[in-house]
C-alpha positions as CSV (number, residue, x, y, z in Angstrom):
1,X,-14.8,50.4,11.9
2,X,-11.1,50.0,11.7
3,X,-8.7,51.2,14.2
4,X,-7.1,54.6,13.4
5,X,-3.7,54.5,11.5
6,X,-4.4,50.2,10.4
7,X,-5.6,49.9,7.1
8,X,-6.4,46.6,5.3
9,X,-6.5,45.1,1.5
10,X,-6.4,42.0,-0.2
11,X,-4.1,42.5,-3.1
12,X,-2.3,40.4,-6.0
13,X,1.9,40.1,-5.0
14,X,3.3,40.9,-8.2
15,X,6.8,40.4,-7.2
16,X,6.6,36.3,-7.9
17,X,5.0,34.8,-10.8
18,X,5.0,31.0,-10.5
19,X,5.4,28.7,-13.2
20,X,2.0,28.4,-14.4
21,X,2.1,32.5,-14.4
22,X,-0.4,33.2,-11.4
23,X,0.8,34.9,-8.4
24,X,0.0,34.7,-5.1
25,X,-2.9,37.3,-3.4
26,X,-2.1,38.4,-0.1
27,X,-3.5,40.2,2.9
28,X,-2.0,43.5,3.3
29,X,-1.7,45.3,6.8
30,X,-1.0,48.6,6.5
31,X,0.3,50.8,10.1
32,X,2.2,53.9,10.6
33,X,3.1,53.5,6.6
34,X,4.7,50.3,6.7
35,X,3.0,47.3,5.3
36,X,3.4,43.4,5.7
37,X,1.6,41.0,3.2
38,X,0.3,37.8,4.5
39,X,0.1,34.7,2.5
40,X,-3.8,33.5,1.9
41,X,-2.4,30.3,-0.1
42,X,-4.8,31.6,-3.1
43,X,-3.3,31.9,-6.9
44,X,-4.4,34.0,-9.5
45,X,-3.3,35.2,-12.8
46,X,-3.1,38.8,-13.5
47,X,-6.5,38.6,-15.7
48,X,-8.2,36.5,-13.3
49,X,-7.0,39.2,-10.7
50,X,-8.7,42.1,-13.1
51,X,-11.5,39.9,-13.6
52,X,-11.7,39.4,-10.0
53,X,-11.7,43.0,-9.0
54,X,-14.0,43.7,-11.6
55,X,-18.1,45.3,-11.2
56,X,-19.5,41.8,-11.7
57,X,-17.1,38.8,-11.1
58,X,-18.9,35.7,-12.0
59,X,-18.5,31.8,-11.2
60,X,-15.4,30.3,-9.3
61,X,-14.3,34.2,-9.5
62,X,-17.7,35.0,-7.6
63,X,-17.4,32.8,-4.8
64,X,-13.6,33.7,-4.3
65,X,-14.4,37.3,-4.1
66,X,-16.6,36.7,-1.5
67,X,-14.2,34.7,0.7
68,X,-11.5,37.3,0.1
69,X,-14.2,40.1,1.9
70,X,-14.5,37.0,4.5
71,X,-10.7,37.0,5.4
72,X,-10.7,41.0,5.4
73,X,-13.6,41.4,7.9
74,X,-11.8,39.0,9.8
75,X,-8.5,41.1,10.1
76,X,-10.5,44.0,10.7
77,X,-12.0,42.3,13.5
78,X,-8.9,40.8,15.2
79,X,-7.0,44.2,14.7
80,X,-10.3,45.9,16.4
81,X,-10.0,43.5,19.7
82,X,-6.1,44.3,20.1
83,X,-5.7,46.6,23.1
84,X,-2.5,48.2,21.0
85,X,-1.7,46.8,17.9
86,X,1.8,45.3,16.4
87,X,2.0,43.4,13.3
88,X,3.4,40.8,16.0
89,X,0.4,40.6,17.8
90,X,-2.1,40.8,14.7
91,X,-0.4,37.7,13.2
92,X,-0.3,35.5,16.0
93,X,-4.0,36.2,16.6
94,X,-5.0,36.3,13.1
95,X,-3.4,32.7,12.5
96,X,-5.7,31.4,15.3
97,X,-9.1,32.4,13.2
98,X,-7.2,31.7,9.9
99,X,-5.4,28.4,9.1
100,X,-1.6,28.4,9.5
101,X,-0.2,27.0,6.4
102,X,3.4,26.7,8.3
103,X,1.5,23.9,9.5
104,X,2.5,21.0,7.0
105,X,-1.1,19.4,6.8
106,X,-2.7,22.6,5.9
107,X,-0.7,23.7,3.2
108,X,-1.0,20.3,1.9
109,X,-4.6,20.8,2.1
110,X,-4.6,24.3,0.0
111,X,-2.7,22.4,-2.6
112,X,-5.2,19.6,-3.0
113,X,-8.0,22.1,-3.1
114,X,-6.2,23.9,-5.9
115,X,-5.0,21.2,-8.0
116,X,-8.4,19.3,-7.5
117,X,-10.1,21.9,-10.2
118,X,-7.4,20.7,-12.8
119,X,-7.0,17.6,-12.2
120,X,-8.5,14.7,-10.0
121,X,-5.8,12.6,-10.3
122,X,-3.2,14.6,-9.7
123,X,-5.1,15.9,-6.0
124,X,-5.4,12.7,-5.4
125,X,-1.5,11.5,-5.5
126,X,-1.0,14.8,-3.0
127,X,-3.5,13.4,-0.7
128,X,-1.9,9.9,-0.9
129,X,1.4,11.6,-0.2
130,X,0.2,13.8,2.5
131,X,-1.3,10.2,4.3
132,X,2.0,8.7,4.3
133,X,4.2,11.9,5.4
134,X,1.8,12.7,8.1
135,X,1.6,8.8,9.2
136,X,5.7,8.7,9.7
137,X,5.6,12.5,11.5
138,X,3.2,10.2,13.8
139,X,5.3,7.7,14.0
140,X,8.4,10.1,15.3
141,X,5.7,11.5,17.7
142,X,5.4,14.7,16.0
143,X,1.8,16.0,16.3
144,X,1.7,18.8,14.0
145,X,4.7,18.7,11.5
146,X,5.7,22.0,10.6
147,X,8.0,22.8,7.8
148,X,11.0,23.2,10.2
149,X,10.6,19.5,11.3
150,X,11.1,18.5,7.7
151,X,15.6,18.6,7.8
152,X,17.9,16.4,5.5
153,X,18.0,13.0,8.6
154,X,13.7,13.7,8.6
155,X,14.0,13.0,5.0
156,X,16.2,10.3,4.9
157,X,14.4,8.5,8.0
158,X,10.9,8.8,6.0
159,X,12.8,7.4,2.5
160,X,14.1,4.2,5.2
161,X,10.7,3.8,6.3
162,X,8.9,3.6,3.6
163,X,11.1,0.8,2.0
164,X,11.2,-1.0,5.3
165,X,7.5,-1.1,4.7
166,X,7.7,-2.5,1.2
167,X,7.2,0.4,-0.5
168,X,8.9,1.2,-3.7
169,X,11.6,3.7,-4.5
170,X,9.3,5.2,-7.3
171,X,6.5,5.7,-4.5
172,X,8.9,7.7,-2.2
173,X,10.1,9.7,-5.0
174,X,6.5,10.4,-5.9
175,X,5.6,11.4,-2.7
176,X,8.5,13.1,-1.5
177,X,8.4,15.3,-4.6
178,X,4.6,16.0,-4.0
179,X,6.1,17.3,-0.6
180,X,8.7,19.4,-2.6
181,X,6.1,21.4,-4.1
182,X,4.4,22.4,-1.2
183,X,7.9,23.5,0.4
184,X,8.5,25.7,-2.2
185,X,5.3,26.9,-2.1
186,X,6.0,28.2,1.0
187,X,8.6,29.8,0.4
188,X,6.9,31.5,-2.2
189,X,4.4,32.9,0.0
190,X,7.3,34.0,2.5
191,X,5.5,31.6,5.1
192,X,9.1,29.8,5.3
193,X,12.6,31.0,4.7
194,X,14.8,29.7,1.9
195,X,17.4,28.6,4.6
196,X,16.0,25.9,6.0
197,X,15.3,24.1,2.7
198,X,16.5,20.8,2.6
199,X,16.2,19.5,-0.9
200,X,19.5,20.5,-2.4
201,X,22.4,18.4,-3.8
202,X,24.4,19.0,-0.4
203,X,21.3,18.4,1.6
204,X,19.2,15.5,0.4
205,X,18.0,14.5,-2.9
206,X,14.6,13.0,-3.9
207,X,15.2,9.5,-5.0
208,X,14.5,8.5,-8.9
209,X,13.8,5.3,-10.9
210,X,12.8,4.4,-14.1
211,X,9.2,4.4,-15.0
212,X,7.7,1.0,-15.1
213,X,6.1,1.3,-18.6
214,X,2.2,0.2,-18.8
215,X,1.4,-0.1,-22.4
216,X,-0.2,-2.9,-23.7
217,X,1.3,-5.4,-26.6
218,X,-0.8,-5.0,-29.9
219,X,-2.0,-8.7,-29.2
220,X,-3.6,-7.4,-26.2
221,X,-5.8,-4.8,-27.5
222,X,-6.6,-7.6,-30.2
223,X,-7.8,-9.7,-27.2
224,X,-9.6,-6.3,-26.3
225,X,-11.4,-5.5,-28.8
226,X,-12.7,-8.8,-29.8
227,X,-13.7,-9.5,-26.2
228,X,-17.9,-9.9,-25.9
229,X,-19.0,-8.0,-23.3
230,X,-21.3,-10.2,-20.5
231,X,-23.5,-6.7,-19.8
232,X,-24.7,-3.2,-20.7
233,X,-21.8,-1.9,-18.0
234,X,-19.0,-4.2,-19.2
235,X,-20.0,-3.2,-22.8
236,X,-19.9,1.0,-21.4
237,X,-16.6,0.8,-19.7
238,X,-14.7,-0.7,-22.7
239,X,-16.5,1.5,-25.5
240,X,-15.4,4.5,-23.0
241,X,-11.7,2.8,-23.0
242,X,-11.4,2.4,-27.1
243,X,-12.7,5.8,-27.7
244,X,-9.8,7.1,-25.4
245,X,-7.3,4.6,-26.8
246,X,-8.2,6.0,-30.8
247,X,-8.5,9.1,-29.9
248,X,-5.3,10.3,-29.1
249,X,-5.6,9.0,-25.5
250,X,-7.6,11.3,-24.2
251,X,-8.4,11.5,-20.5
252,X,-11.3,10.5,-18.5
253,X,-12.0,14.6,-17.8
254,X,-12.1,15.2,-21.8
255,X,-14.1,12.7,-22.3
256,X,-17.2,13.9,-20.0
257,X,-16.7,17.3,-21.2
258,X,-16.4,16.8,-24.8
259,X,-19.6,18.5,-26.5
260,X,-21.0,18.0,-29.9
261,X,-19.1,21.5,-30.8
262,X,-16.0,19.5,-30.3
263,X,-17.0,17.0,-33.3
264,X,-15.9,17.7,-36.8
265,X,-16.5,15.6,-40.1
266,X,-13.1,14.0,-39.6
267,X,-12.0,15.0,-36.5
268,X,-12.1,16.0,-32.7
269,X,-10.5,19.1,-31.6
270,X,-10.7,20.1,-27.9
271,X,-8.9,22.1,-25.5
272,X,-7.5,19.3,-23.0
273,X,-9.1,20.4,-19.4
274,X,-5.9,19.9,-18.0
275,X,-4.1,23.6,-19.4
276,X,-7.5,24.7,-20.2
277,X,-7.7,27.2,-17.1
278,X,-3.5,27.9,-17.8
279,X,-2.6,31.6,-18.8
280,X,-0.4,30.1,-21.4
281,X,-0.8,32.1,-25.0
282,X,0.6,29.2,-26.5
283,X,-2.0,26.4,-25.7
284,X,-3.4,24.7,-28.8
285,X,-6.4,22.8,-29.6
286,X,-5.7,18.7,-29.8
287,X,-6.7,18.0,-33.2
288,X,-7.5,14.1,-33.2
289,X,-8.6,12.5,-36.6
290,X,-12.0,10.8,-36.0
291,X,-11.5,6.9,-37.0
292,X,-14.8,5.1,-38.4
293,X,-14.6,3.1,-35.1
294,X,-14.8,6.1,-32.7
295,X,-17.5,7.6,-34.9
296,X,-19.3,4.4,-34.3
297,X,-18.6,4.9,-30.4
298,X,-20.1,8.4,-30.2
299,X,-23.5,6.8,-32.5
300,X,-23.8,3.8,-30.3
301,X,-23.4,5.7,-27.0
302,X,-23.9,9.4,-27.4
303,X,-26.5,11.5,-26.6
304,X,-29.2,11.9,-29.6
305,X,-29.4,15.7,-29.1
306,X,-26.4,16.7,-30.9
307,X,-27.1,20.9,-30.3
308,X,-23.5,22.5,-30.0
309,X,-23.5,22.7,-26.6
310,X,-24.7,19.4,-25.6
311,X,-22.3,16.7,-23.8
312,X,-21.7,14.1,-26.1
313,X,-22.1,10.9,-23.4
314,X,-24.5,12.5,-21.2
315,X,-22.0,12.4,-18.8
316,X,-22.1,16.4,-16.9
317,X,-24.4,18.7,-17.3
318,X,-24.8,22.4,-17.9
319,X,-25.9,23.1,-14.1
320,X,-23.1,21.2,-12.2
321,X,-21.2,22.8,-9.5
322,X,-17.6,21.9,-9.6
323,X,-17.7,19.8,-6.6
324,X,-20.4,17.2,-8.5
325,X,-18.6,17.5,-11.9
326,X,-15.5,16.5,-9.7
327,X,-17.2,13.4,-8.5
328,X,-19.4,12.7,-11.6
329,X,-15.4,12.4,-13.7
330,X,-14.2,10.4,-10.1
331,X,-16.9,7.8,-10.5
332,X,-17.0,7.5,-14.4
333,X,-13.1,6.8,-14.2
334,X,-13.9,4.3,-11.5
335,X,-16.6,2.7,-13.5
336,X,-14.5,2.0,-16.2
337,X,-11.6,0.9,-14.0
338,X,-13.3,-1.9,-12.5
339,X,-14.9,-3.3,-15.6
340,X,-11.3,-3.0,-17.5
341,X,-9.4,-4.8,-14.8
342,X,-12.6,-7.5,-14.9
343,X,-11.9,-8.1,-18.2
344,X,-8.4,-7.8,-18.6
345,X,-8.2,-10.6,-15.8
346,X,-10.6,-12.8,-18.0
347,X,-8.4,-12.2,-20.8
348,X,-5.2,-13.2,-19.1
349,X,-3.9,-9.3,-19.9
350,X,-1.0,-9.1,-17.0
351,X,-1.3,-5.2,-17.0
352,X,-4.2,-3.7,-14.4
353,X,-6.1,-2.3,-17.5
354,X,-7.4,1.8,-16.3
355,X,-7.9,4.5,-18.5
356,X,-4.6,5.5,-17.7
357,X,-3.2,2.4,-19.9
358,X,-5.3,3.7,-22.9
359,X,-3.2,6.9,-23.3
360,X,0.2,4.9,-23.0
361,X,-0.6,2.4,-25.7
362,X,-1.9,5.2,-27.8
363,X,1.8,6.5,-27.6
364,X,3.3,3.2,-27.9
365,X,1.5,2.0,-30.5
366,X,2.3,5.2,-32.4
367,X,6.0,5.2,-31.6
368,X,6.3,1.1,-32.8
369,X,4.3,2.4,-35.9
370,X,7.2,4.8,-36.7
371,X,5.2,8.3,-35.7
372,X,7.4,10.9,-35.0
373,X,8.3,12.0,-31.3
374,X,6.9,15.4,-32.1
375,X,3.3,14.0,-33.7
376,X,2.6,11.9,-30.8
377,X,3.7,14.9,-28.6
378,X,1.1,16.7,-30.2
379,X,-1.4,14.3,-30.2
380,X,-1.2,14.0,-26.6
381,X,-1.8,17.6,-26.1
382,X,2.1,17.9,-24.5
383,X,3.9,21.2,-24.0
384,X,7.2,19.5,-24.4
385,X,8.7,15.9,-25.8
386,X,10.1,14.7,-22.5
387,X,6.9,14.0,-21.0
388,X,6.0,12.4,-23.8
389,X,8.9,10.0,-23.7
390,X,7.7,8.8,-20.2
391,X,4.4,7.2,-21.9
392,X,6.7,5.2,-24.1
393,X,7.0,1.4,-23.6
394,X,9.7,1.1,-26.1
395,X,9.3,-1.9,-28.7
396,X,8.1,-5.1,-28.2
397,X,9.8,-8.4,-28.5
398,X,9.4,-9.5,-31.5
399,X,10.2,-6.3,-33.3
400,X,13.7,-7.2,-30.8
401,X,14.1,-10.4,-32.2
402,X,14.1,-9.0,-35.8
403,X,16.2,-6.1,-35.6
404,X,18.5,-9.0,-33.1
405,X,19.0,-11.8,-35.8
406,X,20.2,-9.4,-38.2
407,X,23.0,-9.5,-36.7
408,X,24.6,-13.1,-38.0
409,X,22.4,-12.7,-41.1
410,X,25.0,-13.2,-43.2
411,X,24.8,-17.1,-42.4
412,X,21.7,-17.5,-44.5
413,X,23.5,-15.8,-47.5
């Protein structure tokens, strides 16, 4: 039972939206009819919220419902043992049987958790970047780096000692802008103050360079694609790597998830996974046109039940949990990877051949065929052109050369 005049209630903050339109749900602590909302790092859009609060959430929904009751009880608890209670008092005793996320580590940690339902890759670049930060805080002899620690010298010091470790400018901009996000995270949750924010033109700027561009020549995915395979795993990997290559370069995720449902006469339309779970009215289907080659793909490796529902590789299944679909797309993209690289090594292909290559040549290739910007934006399932710019290699040498000896052509006239 609750102490008289303290109330309690997990509620959705309406007064932020973020960019992907979800907002953050907060603890509220209600006394003498003032109220004070603390952060729970959880985001939700406002249907997930309704869906949330609903008779019978189900799933993901489920599961957070319950752990929402799990932090209230909690509250109730701590305010229960206070001898008199202050919101003062409450906080610093409910951050001891809650995690602080004013503590760097653990808001990094939220992050991952969240991101890791979109997109594997993309939790794993935070946790890479959370390794390093927390490795030079160590290195200063700061145990627990709080968000305070993090000034304008920090970040110049950490940008220093990363390139006096070899590292690259693009990999401090990578991670330094990883770090970014969970700043401003925090200061959309009110868990630090806007003051102390230290990437600002005046303060210090995240470092930039040019994207080293990974697409392969066309004579390399000629070398590819008349390469014999030695095994049945070699022979996987690179059917797995083609069909992502002429299909639109579609990702890894997709490709588990695709289901028979997805599969038209002459083409594959699927919701990429990546914005599937975004509020976004505007999302749209990728439409990929099905090439006799990646028809051959799904025949030669897909599963022979072809009911609506059913996965077309075999690779997830109707009863996974999140956590083993996560793994399951983890260790199919690491399959694939190693083989690839094997291969591409044998074939004297400079570029470390992933999955991720297969997207960028898709774009290349496009963009050297003459495709318009906006088609391969489209193909690629992009909300806007600029990202798609950052796939593109650019033109190869030869088609330099050509365009280059125009230029005294009137010698051979």
């Amino acid at each position: 039972m609750l102490k008289k005049n303290v109330t309690t209630a997990i509620v959705l903050d309406s007064r932020v939206q973020k960019k992907d339109s979800t907002y953050a749900i907060k603890l509220r602590v209600t006394f003498k009819r003032k109220s004070k909302l603390y952060p729970l790092n959880v985001f939700l859009t406002k249907d997930q919220w309704r869906k949330l609060e609903g008779p019978k959430p189900r799933g993901e929904l489920k599961d957070l419902k319950i752990f929402l009751n799990e932090i209230e009880l909690k509250a109730i608890q701590v305010i229960n043992d206070l001898n008199y209670f202050s919101f003062e008092s409450f906080k610093l005793k409910f951050n001891e049987n809650h995690e602080d996320v004013s503590n760097v580590a653990n808001a990094f940690n939220h992050h991952i958790d969240n991101v890791a339902e979109r997109s594997i890759n993309t939790a794993e670049s935070y946790r890479c970047a959370k390794v390093s930060i927390l490795k030079y805080a160590e290195s200063k002899k700061i145990e627990i780096l709080g968000f305070s620690d993090i000034t304008p010298d920090w970040l110049k010091g950490y940008e220093k000692w990363m390139l006096d470790q070899g590292k690259s400018i693009s990999t401090v901009g990578i991670y330094l802008r990883s770090l970014r996000t969970i700043f401003n995270n925090a200061i959309a949750e009110g868990v630090v103050k806007r003051e102390i924010y230290p990437f600002e033109k005046r303060k210090y700027v995240i470092p930039n360079s040019k994207n080293t561009k990974i697409a392969l020549d066309h004579s390399d995915i000629e070398k590819l694609w008349k390469y014999k395979p030695i095994n049945a795993d070699e022979a996987k990997a690179l059917d797995l790597w083609f069909f992502s290559y002429l299909c639109s370069g579609i990702n890894v995720k997709d490709i588990v998830e695709l289901q028979y449902k997805n599969i038209g006469k002459e083409t594959i339309s699927f919701i990429r996974a990546k914005t599937r779970n975004s509020s976004r009215s505007s999302i749209k289907p990728v439409i990929v046109p099905l090439l006799p080659e990646a028809r051959e793909i799904i025949e030669r490796m897909g599963v022979k039940n072809d009911a609506p529902e059913t996965f077309v590789f075999g690779l997830a299944s109707d009863d996974d949990s999140t956590k083993l679909r996560r793994d399951k797309i983890k260790q199919v993209n690491k399959t694939i990877n190693l083989h690839t690289k094997r291969i591409a090594e044998k074939l004297g292909i400079a570029v470390k051949l992933t999955t991720y290559v297969a997207r960028h040549s898709y774009a290349t290739r496009m963009l050297r065929q003459g495709a318009p910007m906006e088609l391969i934006s489209e193909s690629l399932g992009h909300s806007n052109i600029k990202t798609t710019e950052s796939y593109l290699n650019g033109f190869e040498n030869s088609t330099k050369m050509k365009y280059q000896s125009s230029l005294l052509d009137f010698r051979n006239s």
